[in-house]
ChimeraX commands (.cxc) that place a marker at each C-alpha (Angstrom):
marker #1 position 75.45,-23.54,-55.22 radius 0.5
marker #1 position 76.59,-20.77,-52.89 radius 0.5
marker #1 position 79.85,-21.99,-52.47 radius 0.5
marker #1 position 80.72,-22.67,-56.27 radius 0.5
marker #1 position 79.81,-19.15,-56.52 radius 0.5
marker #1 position 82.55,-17.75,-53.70 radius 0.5
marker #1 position 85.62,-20.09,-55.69 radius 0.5
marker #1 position 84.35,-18.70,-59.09 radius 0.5
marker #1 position 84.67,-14.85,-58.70 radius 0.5
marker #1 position 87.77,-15.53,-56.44 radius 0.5
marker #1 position 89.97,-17.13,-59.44 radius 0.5
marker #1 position 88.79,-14.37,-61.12 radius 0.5
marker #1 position 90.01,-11.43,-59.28 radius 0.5
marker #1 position 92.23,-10.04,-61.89 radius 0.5
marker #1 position 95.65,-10.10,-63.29 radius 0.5
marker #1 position 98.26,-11.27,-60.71 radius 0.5
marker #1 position 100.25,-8.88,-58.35 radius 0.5
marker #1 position 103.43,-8.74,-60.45 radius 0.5
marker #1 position 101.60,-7.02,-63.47 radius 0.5
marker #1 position 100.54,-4.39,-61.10 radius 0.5
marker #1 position 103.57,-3.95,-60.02 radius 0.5
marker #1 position 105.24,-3.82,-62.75 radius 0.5
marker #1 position 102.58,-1.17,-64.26 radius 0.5
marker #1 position 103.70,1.13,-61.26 radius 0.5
marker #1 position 107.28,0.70,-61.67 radius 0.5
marker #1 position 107.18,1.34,-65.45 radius 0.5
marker #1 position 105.07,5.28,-64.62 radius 0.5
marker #1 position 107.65,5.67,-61.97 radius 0.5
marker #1 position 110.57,5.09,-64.63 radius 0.5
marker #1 position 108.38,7.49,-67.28 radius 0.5
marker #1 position 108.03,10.22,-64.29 radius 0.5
marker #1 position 111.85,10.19,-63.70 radius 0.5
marker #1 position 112.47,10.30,-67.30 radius 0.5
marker #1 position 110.44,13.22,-68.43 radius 0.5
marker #1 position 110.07,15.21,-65.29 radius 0.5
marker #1 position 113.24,14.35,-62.86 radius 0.5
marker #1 position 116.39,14.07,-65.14 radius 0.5
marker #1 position 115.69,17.50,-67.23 radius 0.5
marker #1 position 115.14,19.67,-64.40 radius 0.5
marker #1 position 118.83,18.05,-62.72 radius 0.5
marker #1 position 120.10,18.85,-65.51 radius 0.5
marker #1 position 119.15,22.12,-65.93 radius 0.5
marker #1 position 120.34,22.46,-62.01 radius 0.5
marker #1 position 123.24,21.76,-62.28 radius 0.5
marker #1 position 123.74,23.64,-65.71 radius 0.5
marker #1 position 122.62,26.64,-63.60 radius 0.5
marker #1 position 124.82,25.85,-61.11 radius 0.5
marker #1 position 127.98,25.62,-63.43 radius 0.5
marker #1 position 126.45,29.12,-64.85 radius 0.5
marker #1 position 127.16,30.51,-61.32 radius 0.5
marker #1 position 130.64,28.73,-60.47 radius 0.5
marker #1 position 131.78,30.37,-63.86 radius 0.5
marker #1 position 131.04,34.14,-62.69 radius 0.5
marker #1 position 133.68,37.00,-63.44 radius 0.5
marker #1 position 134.11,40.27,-62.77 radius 0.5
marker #1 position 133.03,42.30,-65.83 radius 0.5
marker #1 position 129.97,39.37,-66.96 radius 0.5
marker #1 position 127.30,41.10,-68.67 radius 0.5
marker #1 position 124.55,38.87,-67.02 radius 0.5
marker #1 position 120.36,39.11,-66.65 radius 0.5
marker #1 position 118.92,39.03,-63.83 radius 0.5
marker #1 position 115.61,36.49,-63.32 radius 0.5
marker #1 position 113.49,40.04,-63.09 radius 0.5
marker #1 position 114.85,40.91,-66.49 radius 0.5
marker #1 position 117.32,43.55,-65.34 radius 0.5
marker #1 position 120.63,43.41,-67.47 radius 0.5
marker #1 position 123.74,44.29,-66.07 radius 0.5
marker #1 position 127.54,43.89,-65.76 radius 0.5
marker #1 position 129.02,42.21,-62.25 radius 0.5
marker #1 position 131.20,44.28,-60.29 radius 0.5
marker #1 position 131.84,42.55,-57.35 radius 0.5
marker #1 position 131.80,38.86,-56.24 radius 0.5
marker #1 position 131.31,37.32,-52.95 radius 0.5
marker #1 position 130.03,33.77,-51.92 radius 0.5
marker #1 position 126.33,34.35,-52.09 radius 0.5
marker #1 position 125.52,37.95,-52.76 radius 0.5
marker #1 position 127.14,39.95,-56.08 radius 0.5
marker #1 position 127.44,43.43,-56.68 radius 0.5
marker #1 position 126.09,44.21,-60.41 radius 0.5
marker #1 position 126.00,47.41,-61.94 radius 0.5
marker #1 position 122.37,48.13,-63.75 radius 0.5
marker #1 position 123.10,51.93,-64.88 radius 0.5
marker #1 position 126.40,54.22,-64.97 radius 0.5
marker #1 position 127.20,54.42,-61.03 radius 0.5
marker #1 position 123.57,52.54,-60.06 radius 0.5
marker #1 position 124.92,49.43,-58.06 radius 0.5
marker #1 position 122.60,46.69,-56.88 radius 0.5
marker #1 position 123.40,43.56,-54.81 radius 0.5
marker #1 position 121.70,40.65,-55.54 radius 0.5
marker #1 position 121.61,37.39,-54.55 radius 0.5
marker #1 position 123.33,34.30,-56.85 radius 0.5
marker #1 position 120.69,32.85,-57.81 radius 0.5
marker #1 position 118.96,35.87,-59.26 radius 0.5
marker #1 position 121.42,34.84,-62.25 radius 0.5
marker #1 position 119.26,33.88,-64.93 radius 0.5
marker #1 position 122.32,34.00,-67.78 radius 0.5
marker #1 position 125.39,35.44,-68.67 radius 0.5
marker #1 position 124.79,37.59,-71.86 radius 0.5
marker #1 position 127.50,36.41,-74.82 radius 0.5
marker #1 position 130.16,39.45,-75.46 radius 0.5
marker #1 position 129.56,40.13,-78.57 radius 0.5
marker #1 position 125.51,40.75,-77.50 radius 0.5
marker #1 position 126.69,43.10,-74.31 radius 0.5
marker #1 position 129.13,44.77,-76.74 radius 0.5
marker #1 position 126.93,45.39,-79.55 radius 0.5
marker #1 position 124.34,46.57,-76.55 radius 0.5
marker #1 position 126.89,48.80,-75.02 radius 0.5
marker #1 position 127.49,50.44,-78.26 radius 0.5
marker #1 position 124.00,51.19,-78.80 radius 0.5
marker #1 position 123.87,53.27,-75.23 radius 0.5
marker #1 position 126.83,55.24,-76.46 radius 0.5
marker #1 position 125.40,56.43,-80.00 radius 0.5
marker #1 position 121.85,57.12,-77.76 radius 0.5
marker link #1:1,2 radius 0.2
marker link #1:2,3 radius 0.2
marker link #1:3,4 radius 0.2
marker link #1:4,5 radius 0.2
marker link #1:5,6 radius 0.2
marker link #1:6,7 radius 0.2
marker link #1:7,8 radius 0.2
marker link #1:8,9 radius 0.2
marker link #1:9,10 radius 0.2
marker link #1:10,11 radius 0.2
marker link #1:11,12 radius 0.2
marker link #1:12,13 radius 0.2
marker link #1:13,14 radius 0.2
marker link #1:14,15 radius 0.2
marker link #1:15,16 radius 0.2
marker link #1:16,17 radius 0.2
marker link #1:17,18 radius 0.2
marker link #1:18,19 radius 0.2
marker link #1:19,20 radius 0.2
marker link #1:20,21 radius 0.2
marker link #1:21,22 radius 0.2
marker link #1:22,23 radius 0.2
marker link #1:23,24 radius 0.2
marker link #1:24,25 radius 0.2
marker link #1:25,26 radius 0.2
marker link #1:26,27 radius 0.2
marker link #1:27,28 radius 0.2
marker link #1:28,29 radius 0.2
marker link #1:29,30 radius 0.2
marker link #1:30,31 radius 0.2
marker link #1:31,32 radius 0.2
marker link #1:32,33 radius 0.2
marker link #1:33,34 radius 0.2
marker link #1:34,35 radius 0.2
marker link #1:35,36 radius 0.2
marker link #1:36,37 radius 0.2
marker link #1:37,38 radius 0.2
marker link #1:38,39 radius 0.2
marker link #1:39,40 radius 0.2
marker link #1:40,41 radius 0.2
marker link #1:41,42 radius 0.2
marker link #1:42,43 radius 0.2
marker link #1:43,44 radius 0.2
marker link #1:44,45 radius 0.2
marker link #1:45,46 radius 0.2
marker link #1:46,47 radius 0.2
marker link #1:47,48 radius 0.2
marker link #1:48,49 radius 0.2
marker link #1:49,50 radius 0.2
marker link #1:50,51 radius 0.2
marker link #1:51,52 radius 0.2
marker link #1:52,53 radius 0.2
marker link #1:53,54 radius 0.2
marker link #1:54,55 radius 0.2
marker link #1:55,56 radius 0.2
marker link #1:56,57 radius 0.2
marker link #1:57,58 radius 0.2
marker link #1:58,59 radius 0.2
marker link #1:59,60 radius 0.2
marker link #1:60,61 radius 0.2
marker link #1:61,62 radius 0.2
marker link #1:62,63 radius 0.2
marker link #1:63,64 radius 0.2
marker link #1:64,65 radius 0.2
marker link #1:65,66 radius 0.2
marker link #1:66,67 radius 0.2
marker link #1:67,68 radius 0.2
marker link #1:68,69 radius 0.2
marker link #1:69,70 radius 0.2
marker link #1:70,71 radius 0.2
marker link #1:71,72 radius 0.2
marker link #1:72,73 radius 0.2
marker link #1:73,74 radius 0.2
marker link #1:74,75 radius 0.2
marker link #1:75,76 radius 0.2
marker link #1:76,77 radius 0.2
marker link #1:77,78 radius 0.2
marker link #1:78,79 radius 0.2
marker link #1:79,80 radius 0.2
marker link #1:80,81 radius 0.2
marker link #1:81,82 radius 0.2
marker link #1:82,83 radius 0.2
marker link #1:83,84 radius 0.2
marker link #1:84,85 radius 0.2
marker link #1:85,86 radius 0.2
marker link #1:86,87 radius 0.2
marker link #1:87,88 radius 0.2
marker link #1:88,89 radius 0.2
marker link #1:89,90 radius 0.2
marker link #1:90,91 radius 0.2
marker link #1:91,92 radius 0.2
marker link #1:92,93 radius 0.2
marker link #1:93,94 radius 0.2
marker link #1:94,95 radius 0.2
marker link #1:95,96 radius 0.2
marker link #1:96,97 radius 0.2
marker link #1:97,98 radius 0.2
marker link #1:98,99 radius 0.2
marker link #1:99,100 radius 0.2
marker link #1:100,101 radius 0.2
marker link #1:101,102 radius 0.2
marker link #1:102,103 radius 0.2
marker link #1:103,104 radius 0.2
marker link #1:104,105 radius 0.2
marker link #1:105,106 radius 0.2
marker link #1:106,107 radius 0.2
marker link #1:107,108 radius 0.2
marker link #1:108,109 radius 0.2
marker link #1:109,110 radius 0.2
marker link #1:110,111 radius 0.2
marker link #1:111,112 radius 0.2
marker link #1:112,113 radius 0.2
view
């Protein structure tokens, strides 16, 4: 009786192997698909954002600071927060680059005020 009851619970150990692996590889493809892919994209957006930079971009800085770019070099830029107040920051302190009609409409405000 002891050794019916060793080949009973060993056919019963569970589903086979492959459904176990297939179990992980279907969280792995769910993980990719709702954490991995958006934030490349949003990389490499970002990274477009910064390739794109001109002289004269109203942009915002990830602090919150808006102002217009002044200089360019390969990591560092030169932006202009206040009349004659220049700061250099680092590229990736880009957060965006403010539309023209939003800076404009902004820099008409400070000229009324």
């Amino acid at each position: 009786m002891g050794s019916a009851w060793a080949q009973t619970s060993a056919d019963a150990g569970g589903p086979p192997a492959i459904y176990n692996i297939g179990f992980l590889l279907v969280l792995v493809g769910i993980f990719y698909l709702l954490l991995l892919r958006p934030e490349q994209k949003r990389r490499r957006e970002h990274e477009q954002l910064l390739a794109g930079l001109k002289r004269n971009d109203h942009v915002v800085l990830s602090c919150g600071t808006h102002g217009r770019v002044v200089a360019l070099s390969e990591k560092v830029l030169t932006v202009e927060i206040a009349p004659k107040l220049t700061v250099q920051v680092d590229r990736a302190a880009i957060q965006r680059v403010e539309q023209p009609a939003v800076a404009e409409a902004r820099e008409r405000e400070k000229e009324k005020s």
